[in-house]
MMTF fields as JSON, N, C-alpha, C and O atoms, coordinates in Angstrom:
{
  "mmtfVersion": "1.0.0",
  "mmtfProducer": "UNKNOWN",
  "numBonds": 447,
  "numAtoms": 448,
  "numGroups": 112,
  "numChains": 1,
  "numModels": 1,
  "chainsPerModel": [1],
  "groupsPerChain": [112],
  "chainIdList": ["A"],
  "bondAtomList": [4, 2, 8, 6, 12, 10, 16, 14, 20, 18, 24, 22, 28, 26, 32, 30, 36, 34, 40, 38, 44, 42, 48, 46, 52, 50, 56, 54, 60, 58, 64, 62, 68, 66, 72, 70, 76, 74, 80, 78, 84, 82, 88, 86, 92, 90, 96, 94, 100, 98, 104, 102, 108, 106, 112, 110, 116, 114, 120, 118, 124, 122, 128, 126, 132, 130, 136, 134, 140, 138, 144, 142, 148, 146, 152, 150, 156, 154, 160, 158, 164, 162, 168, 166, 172, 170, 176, 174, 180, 178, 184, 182, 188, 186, 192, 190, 196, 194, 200, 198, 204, 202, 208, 206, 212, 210, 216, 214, 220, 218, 224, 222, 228, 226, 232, 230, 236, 234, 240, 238, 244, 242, 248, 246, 252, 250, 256, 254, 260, 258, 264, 262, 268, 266, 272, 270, 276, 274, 280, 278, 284, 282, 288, 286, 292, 290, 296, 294, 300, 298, 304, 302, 308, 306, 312, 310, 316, 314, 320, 318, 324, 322, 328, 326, 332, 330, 336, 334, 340, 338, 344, 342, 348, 346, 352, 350, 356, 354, 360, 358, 364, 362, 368, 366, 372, 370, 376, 374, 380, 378, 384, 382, 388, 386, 392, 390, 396, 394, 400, 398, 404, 402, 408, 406, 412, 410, 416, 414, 420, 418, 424, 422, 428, 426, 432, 430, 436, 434, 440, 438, 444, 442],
  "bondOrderList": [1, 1, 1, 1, 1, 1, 1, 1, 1, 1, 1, 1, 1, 1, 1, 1, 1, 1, 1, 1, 1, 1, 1, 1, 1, 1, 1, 1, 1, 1, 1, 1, 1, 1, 1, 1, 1, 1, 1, 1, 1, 1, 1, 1, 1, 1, 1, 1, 1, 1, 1, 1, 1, 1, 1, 1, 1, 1, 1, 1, 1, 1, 1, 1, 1, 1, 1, 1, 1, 1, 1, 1, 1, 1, 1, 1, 1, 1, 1, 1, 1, 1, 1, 1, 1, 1, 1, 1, 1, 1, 1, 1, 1, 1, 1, 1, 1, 1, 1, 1, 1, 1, 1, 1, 1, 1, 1, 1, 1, 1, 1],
  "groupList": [{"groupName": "UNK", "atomNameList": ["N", "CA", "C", "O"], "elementList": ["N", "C", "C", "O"], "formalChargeList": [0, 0, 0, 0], "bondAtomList": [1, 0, 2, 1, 3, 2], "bondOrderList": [1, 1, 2], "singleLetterCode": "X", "chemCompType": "L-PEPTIDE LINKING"}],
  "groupTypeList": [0, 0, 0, 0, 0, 0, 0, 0, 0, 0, 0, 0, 0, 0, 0, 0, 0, 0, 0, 0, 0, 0, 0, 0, 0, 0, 0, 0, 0, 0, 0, 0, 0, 0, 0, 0, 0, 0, 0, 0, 0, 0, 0, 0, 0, 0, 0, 0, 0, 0, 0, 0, 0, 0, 0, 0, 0, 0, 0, 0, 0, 0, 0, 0, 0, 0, 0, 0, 0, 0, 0, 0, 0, 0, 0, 0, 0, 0, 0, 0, 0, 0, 0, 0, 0, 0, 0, 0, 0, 0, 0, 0, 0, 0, 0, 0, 0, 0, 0, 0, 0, 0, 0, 0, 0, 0, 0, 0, 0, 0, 0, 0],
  "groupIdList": [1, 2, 3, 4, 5, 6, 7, 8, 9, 10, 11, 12, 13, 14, 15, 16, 17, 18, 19, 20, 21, 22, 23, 24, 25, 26, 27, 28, 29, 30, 31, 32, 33, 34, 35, 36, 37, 38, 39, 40, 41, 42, 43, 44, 45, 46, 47, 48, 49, 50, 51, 52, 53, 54, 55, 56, 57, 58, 59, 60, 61, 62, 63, 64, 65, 66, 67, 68, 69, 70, 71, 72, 73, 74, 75, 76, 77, 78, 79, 80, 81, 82, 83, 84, 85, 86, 87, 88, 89, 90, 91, 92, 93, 94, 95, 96, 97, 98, 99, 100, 101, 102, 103, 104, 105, 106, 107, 108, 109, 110, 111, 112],
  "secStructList": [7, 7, 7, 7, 7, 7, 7, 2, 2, 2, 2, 2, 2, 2, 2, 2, 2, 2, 2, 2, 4, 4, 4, 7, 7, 2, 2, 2, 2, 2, 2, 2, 2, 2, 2, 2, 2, 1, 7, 7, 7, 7, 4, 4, 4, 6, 6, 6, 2, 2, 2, 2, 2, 6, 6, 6, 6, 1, 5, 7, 7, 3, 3, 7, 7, 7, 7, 4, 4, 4, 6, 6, 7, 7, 7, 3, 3, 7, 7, 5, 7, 2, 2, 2, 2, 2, 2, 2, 2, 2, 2, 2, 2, 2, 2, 2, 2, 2, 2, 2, 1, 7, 7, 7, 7, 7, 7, 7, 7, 7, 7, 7],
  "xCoordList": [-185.449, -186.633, -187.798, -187.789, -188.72, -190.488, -190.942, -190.434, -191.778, -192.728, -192.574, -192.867, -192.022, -192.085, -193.674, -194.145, -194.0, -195.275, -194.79, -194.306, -195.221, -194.845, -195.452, -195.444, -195.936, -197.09, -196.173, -195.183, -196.386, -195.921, -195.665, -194.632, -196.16, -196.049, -195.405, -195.011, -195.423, -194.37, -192.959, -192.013, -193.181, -191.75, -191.075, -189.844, -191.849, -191.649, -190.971, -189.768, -191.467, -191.299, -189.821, -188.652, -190.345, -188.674, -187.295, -186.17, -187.716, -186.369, -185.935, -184.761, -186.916, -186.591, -186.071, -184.989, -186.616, -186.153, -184.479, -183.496, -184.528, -182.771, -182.058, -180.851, -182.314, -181.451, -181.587, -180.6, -182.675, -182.326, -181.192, -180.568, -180.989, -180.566, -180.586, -181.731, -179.877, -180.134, -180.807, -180.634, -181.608, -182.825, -184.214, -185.003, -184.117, -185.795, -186.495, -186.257, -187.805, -188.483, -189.69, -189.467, -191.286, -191.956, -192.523, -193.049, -191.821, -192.078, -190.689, -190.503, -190.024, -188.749, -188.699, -188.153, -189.447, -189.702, -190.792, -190.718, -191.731, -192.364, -191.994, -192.004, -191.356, -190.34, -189.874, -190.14, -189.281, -188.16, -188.693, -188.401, -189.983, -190.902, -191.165, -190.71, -191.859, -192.14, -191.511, -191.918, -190.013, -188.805, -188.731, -188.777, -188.541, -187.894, -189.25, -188.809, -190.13, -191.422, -192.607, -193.549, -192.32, -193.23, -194.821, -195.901, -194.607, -196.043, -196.368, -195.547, -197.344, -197.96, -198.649, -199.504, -198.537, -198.478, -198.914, -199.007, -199.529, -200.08, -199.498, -199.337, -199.157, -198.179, -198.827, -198.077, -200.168, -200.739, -200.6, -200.569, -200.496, -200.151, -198.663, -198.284, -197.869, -196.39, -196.576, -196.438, -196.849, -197.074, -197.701, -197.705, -198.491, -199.394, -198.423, -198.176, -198.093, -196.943, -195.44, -194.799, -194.953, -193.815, -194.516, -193.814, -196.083, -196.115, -196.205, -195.674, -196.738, -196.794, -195.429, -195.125, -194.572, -193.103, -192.853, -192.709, -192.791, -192.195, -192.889, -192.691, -194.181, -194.576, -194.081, -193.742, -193.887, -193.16, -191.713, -191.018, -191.501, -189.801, -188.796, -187.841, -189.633, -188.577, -188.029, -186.805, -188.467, -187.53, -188.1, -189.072, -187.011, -187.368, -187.22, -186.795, -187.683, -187.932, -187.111, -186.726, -186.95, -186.582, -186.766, -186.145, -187.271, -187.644, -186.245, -185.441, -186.243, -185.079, -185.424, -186.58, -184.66, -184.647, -185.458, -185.537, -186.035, -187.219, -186.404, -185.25, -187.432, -186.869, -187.314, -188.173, -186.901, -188.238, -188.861, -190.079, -188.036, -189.368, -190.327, -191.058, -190.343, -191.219, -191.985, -192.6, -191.983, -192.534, -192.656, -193.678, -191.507, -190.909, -191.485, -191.25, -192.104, -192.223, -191.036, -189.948, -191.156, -189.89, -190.287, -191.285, -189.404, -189.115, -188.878, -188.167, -189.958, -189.536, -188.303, -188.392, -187.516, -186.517, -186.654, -186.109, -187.252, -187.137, -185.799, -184.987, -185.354, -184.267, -184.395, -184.852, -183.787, -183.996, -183.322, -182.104, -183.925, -183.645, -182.738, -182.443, -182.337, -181.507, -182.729, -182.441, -184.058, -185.34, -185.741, -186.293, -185.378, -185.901, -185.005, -185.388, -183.799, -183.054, -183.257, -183.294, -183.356, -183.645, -184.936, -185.038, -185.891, -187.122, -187.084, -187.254, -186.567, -185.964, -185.38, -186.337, -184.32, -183.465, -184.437, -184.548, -185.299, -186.315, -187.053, -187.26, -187.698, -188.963, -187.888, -188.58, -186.541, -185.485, -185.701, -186.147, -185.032, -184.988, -186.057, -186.051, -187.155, -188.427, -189.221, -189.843, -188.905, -189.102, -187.879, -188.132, -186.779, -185.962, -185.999, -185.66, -186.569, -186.905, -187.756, -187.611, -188.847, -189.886, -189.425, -189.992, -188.521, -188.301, -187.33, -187.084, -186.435, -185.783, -186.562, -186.1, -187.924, -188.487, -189.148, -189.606, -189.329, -189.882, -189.098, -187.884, -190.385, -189.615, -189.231, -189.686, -188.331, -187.629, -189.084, -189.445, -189.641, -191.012, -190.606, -191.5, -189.472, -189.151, -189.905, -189.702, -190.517, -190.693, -189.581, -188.417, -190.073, -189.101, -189.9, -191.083, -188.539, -188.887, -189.299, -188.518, -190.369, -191.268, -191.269, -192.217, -190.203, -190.31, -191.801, -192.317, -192.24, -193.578, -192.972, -193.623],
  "yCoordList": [-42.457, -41.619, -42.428, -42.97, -42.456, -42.669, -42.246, -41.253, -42.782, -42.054, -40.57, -40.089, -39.714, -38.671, -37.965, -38.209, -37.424, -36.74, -34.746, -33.813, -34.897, -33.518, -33.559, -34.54, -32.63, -32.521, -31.93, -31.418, -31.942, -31.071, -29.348, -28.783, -29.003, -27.541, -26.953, -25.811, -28.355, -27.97, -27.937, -27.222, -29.247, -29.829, -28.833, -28.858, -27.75, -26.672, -25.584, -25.432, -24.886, -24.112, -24.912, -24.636, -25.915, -26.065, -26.052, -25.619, -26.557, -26.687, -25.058, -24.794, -24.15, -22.929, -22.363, -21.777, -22.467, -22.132, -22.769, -22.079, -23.856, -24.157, -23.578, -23.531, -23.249, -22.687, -21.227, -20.558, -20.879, -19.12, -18.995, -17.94, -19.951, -20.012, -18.651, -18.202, -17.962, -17.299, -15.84, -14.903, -15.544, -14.799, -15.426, -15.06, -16.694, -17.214, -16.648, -16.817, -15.615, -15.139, -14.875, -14.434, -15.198, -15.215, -14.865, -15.501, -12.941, -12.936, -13.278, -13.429, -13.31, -13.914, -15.805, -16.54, -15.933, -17.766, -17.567, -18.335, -16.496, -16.856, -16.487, -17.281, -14.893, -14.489, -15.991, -16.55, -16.374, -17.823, -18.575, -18.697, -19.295, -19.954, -19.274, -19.65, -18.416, -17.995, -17.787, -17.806, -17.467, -16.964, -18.218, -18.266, -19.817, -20.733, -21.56, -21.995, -21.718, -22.249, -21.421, -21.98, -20.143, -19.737, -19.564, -19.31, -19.784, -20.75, -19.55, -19.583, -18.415, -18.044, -18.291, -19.175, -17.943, -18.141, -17.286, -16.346, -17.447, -16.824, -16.485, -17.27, -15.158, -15.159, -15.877, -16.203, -16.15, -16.527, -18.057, -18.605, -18.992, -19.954, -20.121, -21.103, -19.28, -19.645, -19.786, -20.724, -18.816, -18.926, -19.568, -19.371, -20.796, -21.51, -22.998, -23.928, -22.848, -24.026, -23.998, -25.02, -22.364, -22.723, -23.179, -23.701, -22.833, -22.376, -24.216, -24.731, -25.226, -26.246, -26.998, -27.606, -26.713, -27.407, -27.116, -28.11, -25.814, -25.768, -26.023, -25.342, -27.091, -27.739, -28.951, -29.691, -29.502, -30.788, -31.087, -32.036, -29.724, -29.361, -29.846, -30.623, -28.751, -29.347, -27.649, -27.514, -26.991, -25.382, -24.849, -25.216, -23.807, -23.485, -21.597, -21.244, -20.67, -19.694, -18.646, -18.937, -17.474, -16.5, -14.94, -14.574, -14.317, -13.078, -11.729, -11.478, -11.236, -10.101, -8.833, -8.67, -7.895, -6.379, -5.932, -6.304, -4.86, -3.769, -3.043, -2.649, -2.864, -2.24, -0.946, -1.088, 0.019, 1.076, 0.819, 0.995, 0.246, 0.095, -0.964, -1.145, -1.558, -2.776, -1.841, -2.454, -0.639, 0.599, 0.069, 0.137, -0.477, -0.755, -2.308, -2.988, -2.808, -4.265, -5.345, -4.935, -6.478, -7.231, -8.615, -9.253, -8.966, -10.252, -11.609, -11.82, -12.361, -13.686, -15.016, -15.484, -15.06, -15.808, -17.034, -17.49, -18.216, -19.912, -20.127, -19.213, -21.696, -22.329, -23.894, -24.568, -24.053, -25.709, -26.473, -26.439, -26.975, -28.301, -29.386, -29.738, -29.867, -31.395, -32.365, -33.383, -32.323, -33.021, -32.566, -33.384, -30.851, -31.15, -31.377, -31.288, -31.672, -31.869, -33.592, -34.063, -34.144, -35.837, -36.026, -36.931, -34.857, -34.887, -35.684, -36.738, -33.597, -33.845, -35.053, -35.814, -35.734, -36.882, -37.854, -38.383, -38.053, -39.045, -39.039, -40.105, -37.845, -37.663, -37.628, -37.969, -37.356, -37.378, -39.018, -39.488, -39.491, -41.288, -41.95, -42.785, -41.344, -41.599, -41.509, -42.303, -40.512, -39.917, -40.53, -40.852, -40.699, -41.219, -42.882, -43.423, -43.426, -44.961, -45.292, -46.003, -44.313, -44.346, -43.93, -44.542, -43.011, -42.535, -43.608, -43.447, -44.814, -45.618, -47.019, -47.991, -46.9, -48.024, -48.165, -49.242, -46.679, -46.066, -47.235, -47.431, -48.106, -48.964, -47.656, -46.512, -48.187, -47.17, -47.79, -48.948, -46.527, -47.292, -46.319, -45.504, -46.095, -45.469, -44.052, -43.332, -43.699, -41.674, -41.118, -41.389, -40.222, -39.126, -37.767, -37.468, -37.196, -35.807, -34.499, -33.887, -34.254, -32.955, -32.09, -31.75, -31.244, -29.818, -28.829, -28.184, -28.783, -28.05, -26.745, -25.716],
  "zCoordList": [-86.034, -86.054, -86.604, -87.709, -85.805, -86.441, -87.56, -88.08, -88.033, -89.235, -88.961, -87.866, -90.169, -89.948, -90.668, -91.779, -90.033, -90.166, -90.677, -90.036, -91.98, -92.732, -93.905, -94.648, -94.098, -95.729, -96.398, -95.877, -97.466, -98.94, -98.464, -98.826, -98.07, -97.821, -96.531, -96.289, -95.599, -94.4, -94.692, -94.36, -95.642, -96.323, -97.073, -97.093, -97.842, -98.733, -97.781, -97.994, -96.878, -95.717, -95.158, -95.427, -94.348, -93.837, -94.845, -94.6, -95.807, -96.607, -97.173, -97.432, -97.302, -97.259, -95.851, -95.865, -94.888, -93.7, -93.328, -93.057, -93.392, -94.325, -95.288, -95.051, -96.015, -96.988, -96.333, -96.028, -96.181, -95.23, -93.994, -93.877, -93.214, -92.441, -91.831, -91.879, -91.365, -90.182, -90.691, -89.912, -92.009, -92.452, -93.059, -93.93, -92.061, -91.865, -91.246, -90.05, -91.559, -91.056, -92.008, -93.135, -91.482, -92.274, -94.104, -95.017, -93.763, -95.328, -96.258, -97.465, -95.343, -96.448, -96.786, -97.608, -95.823, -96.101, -97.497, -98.456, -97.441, -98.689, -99.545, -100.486, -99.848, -101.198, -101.655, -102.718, -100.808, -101.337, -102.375, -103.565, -101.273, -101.729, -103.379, -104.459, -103.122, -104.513, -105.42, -106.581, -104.923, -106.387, -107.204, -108.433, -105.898, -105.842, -106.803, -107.867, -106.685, -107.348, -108.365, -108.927, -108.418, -109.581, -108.596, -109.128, -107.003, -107.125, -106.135, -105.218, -105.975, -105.462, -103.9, -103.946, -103.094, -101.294, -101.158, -101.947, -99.489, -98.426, -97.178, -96.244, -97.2, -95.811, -94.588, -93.668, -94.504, -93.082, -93.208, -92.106, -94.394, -94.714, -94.996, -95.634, -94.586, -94.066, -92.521, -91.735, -92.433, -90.442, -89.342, -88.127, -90.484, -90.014, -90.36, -89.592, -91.493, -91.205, -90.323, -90.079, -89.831, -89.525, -87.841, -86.976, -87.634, -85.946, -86.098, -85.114, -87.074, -86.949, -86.58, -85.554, -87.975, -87.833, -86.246, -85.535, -85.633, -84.259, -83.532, -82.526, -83.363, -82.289, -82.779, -81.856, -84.07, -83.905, -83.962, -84.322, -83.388, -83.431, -84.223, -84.182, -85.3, -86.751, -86.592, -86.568, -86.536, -86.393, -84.804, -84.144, -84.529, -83.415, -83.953, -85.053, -82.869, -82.991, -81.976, -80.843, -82.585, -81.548, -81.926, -82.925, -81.486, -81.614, -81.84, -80.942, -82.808, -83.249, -82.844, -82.454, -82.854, -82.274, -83.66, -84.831, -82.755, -83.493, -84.411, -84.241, -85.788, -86.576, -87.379, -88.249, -87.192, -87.986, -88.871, -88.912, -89.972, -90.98, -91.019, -91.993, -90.148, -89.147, -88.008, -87.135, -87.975, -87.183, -85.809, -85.126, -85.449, -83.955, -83.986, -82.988, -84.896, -84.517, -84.619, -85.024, -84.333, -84.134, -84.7, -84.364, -85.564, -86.909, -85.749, -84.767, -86.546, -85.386, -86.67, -87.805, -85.74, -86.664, -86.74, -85.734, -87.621, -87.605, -87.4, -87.539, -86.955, -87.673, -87.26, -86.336, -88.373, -88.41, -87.342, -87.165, -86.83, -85.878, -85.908, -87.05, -85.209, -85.573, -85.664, -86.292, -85.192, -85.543, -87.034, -87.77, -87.616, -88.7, -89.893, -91.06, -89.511, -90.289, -91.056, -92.193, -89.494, -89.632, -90.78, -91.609, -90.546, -90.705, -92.475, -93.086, -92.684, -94.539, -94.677, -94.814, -94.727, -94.691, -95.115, -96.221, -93.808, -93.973, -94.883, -95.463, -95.316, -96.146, -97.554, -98.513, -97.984, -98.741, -99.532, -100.58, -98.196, -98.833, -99.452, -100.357, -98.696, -98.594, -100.313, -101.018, -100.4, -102.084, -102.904, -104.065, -102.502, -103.456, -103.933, -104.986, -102.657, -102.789, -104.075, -105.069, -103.507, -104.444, -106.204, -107.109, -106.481, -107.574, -107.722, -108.917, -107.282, -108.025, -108.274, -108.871, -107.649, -108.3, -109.307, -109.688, -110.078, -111.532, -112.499, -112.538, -113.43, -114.268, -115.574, -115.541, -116.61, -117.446, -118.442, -118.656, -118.872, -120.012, -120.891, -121.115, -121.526, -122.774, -122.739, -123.717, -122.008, -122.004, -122.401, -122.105, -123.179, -123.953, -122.643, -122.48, -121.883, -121.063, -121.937, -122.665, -121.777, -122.0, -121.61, -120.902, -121.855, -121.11, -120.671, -121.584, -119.679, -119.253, -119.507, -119.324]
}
């Protein structure tokens, strides 16, 4: 695989859309997000990264049966790709390279 091309927040989204596995769907990609990070989201900024990931076919999509309390609307389902699986991996090593070339400069860890 090529340079993989994925920002911080796609990267955030897919790896939730992984771990959801087959209950990836917009507002449950952001619950995640948020249980999983403390960090406050935008449902239209989930949906704007998953419509991205699935043009660079890191998840793909499929539409679920109507549900009443969705008042007959219908849940579109992500799931991760064998492209976005490679994706993570890559962007994985990628960050891990980088974190083993950290020289040891005697820091004592600081709990935030």
């Amino acid at each position: 695989m090529g340079r993989v091309q994925i920002g911080e927040f796609e990267e955030l989204v897919l790896l939730v859309v992984a771990i959801l596995h087959d209950n990836a769907y917009g507002i449950s990609v952001m619950e995640e997000i948020e249980n999983q990070t403390d960090r406050k989201i935008n449902i239209s900024a989930v949906h704007s990264a998953l419509d991205r990931l699935e043009t660079k076919g890191f998840v793909r999509s499929e539409v679920g049966g109507a549900t009443a309390e969705r008042g007959g609307r219908r849940k579109r389902f992500f799931k991760i790709t064998m492209a976005g699986q490679s994706a993570l991996d890559a962007v994985r090593e990628q960050r891990n390279k980088l974190h083993d070339q950290i020289p040891n400069l005697g820091l004592k860890y600081v709990s935030i």
